[in-house]
N, C-alpha and C positions, 0 to 999 in steps of 0.2 A: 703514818704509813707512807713509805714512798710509792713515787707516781708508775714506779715501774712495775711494781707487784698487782698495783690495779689495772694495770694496763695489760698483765699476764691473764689475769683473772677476765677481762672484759674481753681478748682474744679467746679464750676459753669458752664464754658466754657464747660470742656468735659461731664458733666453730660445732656445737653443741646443737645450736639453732640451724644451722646449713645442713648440718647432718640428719634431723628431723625433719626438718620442710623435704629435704630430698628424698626421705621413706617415705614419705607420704606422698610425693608428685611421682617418683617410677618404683619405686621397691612394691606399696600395694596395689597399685593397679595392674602389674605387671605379674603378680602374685593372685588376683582376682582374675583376670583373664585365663592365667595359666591353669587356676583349678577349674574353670568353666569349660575351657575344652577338654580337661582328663577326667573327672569326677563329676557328677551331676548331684551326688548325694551331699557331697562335703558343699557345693555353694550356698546352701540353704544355711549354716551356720558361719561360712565365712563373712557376707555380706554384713550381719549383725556386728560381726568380732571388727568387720573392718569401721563400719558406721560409729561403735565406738572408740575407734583409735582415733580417728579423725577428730570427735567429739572431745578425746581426752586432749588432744593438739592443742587446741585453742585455750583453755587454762594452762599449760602449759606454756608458748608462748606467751600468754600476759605474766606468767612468772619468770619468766626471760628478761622481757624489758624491763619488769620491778627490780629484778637483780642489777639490771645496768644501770637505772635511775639510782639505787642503793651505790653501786660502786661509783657513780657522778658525784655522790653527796658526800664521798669520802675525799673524793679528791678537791673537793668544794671547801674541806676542813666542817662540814656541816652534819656528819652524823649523828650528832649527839641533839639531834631536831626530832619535830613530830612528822616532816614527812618520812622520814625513815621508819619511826613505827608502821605508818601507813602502809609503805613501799613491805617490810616484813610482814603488815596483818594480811596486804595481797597476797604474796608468798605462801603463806599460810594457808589463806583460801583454795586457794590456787590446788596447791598439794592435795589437802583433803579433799577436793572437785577429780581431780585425777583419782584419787584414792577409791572415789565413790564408783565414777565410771566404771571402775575395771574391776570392783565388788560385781556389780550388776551385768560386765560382759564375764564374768566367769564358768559359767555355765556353758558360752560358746567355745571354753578354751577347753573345757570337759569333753564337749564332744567331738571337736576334732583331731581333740588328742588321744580317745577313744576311738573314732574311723582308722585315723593314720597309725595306731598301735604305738605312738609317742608321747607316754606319761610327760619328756621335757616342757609339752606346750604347756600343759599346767603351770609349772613348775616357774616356767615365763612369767605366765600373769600373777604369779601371789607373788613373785619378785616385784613386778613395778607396783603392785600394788602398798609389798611393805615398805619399799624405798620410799614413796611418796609420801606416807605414812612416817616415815624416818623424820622426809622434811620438814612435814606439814609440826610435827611436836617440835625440831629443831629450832624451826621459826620462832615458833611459841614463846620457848623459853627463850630466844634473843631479841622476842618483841617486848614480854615482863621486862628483860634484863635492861635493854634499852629505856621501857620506862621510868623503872626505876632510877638510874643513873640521871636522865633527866629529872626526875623531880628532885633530885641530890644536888644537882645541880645548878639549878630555879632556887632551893632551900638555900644554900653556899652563896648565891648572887645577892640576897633579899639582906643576909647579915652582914657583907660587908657593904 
């Protein structure tokens, strides 16, 4: 793979990453505030909806840097290693940790899509929920596949 497609990929990573850290430091607090002075009813489930977004941030992020430690190892000529399963089984994790998170803030998405008379907020959370879910199998099968290949390749070193 040339060095410029991972390098496409590895701007992608952090512009992905700027753009989450940045919801997180003024989009919900400025989203928190705003419903504290107009609503008194809706903060009582905002605060939960936001304490898990935050919570889901941090698996997130480490599936960030796994991703760029993975594109390092490609341009290392080193994918076909065990820390790249690693770097995918974090991925992995990682996914189905957000997955779980926003299973269990679901209920916050119920009721304030229920207050505000907007079925979308639903609609939101079983989004990131299945996307994550997307990844977290995606991984999977390219951490097997990756094993695989490597033990193919261990077998193919051993006979010549």
């Amino acid at each position: 793979m040339k060095l410029g497609s991972t390098n496409f990929l590895r701007v992608v990573v952090y512009f992905i990453g700027v753009a989450v850290l940045a919801l997180c430091i003024f989009a919900l607090p400025s989203i928190a505030t705003e419903a504290k002075r107009s609503q008194t009813d809706m903060v009582s489930f905002l605060y939960p909806l936001f304490i898990g977004m935050y919570v889901a941030a941090i698996p997130f992020f480490i599936a960030l840097y796994q991703a760029l430690k993975l594109l390092s190892y490609i341009d290392k000529d080193d994918a076909f290693s065990h820390s790249s399963v690693k770097a995918l089984r974090m991925i992995k994790f990682c996914a189905a940790t957000i997955s779980v998170v926003y299973i269990f803030v679901m209920p916050f998405f119920y009721f304030v899509g229920q207050m505000e008379d907007a079925p979308g907020v639903i609609v939101i959370g079983m989004i990131i929920v299945f996307a994550s879910l997307v990844i977290a199998v995606f991984a999977a099968v390219l951490q097997k596949l990756l094993k695989s290949a490597i033990e193919i390749k261990s077998e193919n070193d051993l006979t010549v």
